[in-house]
Steps between C-alpha positions, in 0.01 A plus 500: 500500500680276274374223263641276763327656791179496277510159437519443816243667663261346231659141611425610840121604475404192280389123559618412133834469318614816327736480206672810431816610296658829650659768205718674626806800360630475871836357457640630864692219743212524736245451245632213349589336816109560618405360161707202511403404884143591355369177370363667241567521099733808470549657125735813451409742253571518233351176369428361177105379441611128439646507874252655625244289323667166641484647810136539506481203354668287760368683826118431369542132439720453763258354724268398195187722598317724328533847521179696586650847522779719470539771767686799387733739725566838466631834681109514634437313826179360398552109302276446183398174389481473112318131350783332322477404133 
């Protein structure tokens, strides 16, 4: 599963807006064709903290709420939900 996919699924299974950014090293023609069709934020590795920064930046006030938590994906299929500072 891909950040994409992950996203996603997560959109899928709940009632609220998720923001999400997806990091990615996968420069393949498929890829970014999936990523641009996506709808979601797509940054290439590798990328400087400013970028990445503004990023976060502009997909947490995009919609001007607040953001309660930050959920966290990695190679384990379990999600972990982590209070945001």
């Amino acid at each position: 599963m891909n950040g994409i996919e992950f996203l996603d699924l997560v959109k899928a299974r709940e009632s609220r807006h998720i923001r999400g950014i997806v990091l990615t090293g996968d420069t393949s023609p498929h890829f970014i064709d999936m990523a641009c069709r996506s709808g979601w934020p797509v940054l290439f590795k590798p990328i400087d903290t400013n970028s990445l920064r503004l990023s976060i930046e502009s997909v947490l006030t995009e919609h001007g709420a607040e953001v309660a938590s930050i959920t966290v994906a990695d190679p384990e299929p379990n999600l972990r939900h982590q209070p945001a500072h």
